[in-house]
C-alpha positions in Angstrom: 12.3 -9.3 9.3 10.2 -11.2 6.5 12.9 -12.0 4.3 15.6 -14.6 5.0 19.0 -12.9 3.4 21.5 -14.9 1.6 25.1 -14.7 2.8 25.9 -12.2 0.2 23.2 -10.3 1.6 24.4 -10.4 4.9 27.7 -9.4 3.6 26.2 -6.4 1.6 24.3 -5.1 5.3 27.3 -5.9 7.1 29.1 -3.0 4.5 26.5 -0.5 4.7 27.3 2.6 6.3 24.9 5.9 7.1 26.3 9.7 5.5 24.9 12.9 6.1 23.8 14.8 3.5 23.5 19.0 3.4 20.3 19.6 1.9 18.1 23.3 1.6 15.6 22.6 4.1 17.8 20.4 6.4 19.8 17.9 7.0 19.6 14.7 5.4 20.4 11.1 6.9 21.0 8.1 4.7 22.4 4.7 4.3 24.9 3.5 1.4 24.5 -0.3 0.6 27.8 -0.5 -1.6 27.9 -2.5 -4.6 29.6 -6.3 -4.1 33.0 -6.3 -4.9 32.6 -9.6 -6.6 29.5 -9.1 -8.8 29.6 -7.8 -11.7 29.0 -3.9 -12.0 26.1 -2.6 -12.8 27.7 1.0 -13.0 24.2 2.2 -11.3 23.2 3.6 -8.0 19.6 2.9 -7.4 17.7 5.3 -5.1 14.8 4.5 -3.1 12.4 6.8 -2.3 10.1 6.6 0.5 8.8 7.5 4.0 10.9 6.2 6.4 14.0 4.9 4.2 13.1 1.8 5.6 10.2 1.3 3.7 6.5 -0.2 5.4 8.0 -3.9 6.6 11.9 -2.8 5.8 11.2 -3.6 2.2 13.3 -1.2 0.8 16.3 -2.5 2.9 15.9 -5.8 2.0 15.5 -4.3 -2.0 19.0 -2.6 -0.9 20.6 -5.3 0.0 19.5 -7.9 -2.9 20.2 -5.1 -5.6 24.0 -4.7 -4.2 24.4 -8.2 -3.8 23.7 -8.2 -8.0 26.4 -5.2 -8.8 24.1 -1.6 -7.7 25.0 0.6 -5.1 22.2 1.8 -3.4 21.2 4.7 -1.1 18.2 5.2 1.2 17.3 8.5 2.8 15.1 10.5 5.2 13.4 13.4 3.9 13.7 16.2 5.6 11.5 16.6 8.9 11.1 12.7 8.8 12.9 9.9 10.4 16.3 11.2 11.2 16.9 14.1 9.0 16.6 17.7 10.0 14.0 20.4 8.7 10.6 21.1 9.2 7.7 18.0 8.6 4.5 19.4 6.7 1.8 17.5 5.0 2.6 16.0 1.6 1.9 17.0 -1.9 2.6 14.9 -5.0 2.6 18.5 -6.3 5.0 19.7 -4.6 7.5 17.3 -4.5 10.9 17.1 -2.3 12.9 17.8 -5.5 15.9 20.0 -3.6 16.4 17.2 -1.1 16.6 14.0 -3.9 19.1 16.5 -5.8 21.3 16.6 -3.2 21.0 13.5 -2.2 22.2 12.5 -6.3 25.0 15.4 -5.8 26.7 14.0 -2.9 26.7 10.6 -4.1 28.1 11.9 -7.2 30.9 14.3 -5.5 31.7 12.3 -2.4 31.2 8.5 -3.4 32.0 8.7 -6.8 28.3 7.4 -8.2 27.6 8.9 -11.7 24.8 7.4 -13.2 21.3 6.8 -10.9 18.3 5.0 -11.3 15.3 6.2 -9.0 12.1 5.0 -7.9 9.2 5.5 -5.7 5.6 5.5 -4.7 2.9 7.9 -4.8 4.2 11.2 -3.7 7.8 9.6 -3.9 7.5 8.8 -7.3 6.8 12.2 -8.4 9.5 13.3 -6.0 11.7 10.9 -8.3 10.1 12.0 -11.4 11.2 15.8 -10.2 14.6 15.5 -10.1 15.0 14.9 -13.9 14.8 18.9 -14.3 17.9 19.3 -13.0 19.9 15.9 -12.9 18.3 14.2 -15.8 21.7 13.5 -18.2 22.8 11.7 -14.7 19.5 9.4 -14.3 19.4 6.0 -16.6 16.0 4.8 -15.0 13.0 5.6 -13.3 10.4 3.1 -10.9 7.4 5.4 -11.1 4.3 3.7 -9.1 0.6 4.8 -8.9 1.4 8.9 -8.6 -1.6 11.0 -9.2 -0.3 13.2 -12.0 -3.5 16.3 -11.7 -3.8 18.5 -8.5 -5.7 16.4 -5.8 -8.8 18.0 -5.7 -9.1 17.1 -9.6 -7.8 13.5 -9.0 -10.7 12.9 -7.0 -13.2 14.5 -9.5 -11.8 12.2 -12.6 -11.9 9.1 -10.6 -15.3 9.8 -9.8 -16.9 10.2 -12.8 -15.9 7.0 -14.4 -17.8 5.4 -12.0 -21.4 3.9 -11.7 -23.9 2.3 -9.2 -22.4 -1.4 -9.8 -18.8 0.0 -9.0 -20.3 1.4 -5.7 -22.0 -1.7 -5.1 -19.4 -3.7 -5.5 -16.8 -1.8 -3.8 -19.1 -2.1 -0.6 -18.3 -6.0 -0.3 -14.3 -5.2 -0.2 -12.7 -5.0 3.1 -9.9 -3.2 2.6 -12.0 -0.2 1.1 -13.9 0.0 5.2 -10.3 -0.2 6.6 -9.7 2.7 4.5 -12.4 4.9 5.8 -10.3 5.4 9.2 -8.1 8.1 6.6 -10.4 11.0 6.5 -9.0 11.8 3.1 -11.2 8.4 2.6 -14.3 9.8 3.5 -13.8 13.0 1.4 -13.4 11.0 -2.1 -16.6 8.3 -0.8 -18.7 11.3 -0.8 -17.3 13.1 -4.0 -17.9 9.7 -5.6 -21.8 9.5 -4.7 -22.3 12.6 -5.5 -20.7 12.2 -9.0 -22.4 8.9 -9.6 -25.8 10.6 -8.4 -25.5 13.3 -10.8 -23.8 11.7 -13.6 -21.7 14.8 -14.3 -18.6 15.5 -15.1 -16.4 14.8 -18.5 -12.6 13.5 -17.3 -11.1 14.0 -20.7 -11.6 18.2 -20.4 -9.5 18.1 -16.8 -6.2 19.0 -16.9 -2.6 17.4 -16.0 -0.8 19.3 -13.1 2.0 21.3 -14.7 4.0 20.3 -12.2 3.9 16.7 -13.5 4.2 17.9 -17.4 7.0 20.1 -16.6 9.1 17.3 -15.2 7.7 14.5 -17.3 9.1 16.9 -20.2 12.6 16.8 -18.7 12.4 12.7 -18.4 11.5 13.0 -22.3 15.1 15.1 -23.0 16.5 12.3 -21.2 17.9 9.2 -22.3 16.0 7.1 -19.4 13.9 4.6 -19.5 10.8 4.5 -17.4 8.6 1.7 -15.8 5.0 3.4 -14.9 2.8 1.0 -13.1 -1.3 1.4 -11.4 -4.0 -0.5 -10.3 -6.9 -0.3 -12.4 -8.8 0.4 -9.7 -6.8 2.9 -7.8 -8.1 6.6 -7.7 -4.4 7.5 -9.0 -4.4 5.5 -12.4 -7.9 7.9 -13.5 -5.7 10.4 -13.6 -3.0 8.9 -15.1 -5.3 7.8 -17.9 -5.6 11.3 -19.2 -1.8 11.5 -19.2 -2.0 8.3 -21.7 -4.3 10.1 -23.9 -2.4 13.3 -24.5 1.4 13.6 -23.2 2.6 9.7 -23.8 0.1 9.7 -27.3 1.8 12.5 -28.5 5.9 10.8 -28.4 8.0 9.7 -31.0 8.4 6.3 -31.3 11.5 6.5 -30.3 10.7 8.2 -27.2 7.9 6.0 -25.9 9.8 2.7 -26.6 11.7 3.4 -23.6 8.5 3.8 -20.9 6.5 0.8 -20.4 3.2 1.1 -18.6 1.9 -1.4 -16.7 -2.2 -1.6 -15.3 -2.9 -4.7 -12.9 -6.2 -5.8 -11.7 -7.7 -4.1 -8.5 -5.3 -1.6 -6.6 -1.3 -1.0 -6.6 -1.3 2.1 -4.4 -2.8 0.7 -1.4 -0.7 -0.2 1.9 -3.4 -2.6 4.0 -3.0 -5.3 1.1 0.7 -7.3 1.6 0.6 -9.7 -0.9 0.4 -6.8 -3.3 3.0 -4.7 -1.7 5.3 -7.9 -2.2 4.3 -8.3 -6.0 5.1 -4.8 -6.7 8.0 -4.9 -4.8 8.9 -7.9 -6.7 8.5 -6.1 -10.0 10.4 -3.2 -9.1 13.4 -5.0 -8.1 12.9 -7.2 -11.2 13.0 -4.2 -13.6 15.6 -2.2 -11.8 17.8 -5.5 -12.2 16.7 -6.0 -16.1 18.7 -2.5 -16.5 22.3 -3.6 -15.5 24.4 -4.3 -18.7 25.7 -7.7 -17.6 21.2 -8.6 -16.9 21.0 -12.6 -16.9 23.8 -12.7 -14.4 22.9 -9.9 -12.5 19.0 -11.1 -11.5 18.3 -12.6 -8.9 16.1 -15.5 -8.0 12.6 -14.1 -7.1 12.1 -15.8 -3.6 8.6 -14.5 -3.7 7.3 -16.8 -6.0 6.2 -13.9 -8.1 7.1 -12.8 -11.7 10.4 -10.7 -11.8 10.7 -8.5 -15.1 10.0 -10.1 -18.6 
């Protein structure tokens, strides 16, 4: 455990308690850290997304139990055909997210614990699992986490992230050792290719590819809602090329209105990677930080970071 809980923490995992869930493709298991009774209410239920519900290190239950210790209930869950939950496993699509099993995750919270307003967020093919669920619960959602989510079909993510870059980019990204750990994914040694190749030939025009319409579809149905949005990449992650053409066309064309409720954050180096902890726990800091900035009662419902890192601003 790499966190040392307070003693309203402790009092917050000593409440928790699991619930089944009926979902389309199998049952789901998942974990209700109530709200404390003595803070003050947040009136939100924060979902977290993410493969196990434990999150990599038990992050997320740690997040759990410091956001209900402010005034959220929160749930984590098993998607189906992982960790406890029923169904089928298959390989994972950011295009195909797990909409039906987040929906009725939302809808029993709603009909059997009484939650009406959520805020959701996730990583990667979790966030635009999150992101998905605003076609059919988004009057019920007040916020969304949405973290370095490639937003074209994957074959095309790899193509745009190639072509912005160059021999120095190459050269430099020989002398970084999380890029060699990487290379044990063979996904890793597909995009290393695609990129030399790219590089080689200088081909390729990113602007002309387009968004997956899965990801315009439901970014649509966050727009008709009334939440507000934290986006957040690495500038160096393969995701955020993608996401760049989503900044030039779908978030230039909003009202003013609109886009004052999505902020968009780009860090140096990489957010989506999972070898690096230091960044993990910054973004895991930033996520609790803006989750927290939402409740209605804010200054006394943050919490200290014990990370040492910035919380929200």
């Amino acid at each position: 455990m790499p966190w040392s809980e307070t003693p309203a923490e402790l009092a917050r995992a000593r409440a928790e308690r699991p619930f089944v869930v009926a979902a389309p493709r199998g049952r789901l298991f998942a974990v209700l850290t109530p709200a404390a009774p003595e803070a003050p209410p947040a009136g939100l239920c924060v979902v977290l997304l993410t493969r196990p519900r434990s999150h990599r290190n038990r992050m997320w239950v740690e997040g759990a139990r410091r956001l209900a210790a402010q005034g959220f209930s929160t749930i984590r869950f098993d998607y189906h055909g992982c960790g406890d939950s029923s169904g089928d496993s298959a390989p994972l699509d950011p295009n195909r997210p797990y909409r039906d099993d987040v929906v009725a995750v939302i809808r029993h919270a709603r009909q059997q614990l009484g939650m009406q307003r959520f805020v959701l967020a996730g990583s990667c093919f979790d966030a635009r699992t999150a992101l998905s669920a605003f076609a059919e619960e988004g009057a019920s959602i007040a916020g969304l986490v949405f973290l370095a989510a490639p937003v074209m079909e994957l074959d095309t993510v790899v193509q745009v992230h190639a072509d912005t870059k160059d021999w120095a980019h190459l050269w430099r990204a020989l002398f970084k050792p999380d890029n060699w750990r990487a290379l044990a994914q063979p996904k890793r040694w597909r995009y290393m290719a695609t990129v030399v190749d790219r590089v080689s030939r200088q081909g390729g025009n990113a602007g002309d590819l387009p968004l997956s319409r899965g990801f315009i579809e439901d970014f649509r149905a966050l727009v008709r809602s009334r939440a507000r949005a934290l986006f957040l990449y690495g500038l160096e992650d393969a995701e955020y090329a993608s996401f760049r053409v989503a900044e030039r066309t779908v978030f230039a064309e909003l009202p003013a209105e609109v886009r004052a409720r999505f902020e968009i954050e780009v860090w140096p180096g990489t957010v989506h990677g999972f070898l690096e902890m230091t960044r993990q726990r910054e973004t895991f800091a930033r996520s609790l930080g803006w989750i927290e900035a939402l409740h209605p009662n804010a200054k006394a419902a943050r919490s200290t970071d014990r990370t040492g890192l910035p919380a929200a601003s």
